[in-house]
C-alpha positions as CSV (number, residue, x, y, z in Angstrom):
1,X,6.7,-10.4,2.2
2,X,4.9,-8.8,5.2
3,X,8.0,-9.5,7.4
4,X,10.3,-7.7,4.9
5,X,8.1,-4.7,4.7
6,X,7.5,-4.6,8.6
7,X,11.6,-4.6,8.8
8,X,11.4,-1.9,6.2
9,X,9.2,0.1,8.1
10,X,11.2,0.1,11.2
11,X,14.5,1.6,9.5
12,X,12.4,4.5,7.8
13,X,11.8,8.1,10.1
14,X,8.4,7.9,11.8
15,X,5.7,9.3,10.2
16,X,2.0,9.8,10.2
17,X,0.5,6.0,10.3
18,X,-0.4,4.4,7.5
19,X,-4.8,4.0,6.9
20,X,-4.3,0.6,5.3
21,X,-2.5,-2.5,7.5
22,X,0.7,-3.8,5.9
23,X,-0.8,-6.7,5.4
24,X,-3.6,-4.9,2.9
25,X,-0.2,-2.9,1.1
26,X,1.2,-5.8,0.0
27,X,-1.8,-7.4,-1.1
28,X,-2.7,-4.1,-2.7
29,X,0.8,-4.2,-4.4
30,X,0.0,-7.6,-5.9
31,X,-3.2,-6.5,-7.7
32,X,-1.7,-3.9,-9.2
33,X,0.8,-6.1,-10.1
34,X,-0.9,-9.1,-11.6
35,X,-3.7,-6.9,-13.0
36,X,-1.9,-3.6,-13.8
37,X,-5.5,-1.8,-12.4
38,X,-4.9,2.1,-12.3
39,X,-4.8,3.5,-8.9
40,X,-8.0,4.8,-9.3
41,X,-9.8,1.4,-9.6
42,X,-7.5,0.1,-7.0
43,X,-9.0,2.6,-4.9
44,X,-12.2,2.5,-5.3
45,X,-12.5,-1.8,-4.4
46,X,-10.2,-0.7,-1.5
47,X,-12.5,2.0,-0.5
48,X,-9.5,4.7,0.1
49,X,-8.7,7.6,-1.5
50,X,-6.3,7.7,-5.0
51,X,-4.0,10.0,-3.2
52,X,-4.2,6.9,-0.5
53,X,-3.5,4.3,-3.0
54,X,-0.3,5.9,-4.6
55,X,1.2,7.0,-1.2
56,X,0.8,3.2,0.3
57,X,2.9,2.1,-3.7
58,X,5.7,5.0,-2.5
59,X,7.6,2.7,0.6
């Protein structure tokens, strides 16, 4: 999954670099995903921002 994204990355305009690894995005992704948490608790274990958290689910 990391490889995928990575290759995803790399075909999207350069932009302002991300504050969480890919590596953290996709296992970010996969909380939400098994535990449907809001983005608010998501951000708060992650230690980000909410804005953070939705922008890193937008890609």
């Amino acid at each position: 999954m990391v490889v995928v994204m990575q290759q995803a990355k790399q075909q999207l305009k350069p932009d302002r670099p991300s504050k969480l690894s890919i590596e953290d995005q996709v296992l970010m992704t996969l909380e939400y995903l098994r535990e449907y948490r809001t983005y608010c608790h998501i951000a708060t274990s992650w230690g980000i921002y909410e804005s953070t958290a939705i922008a890193s689910f937008a890609l």
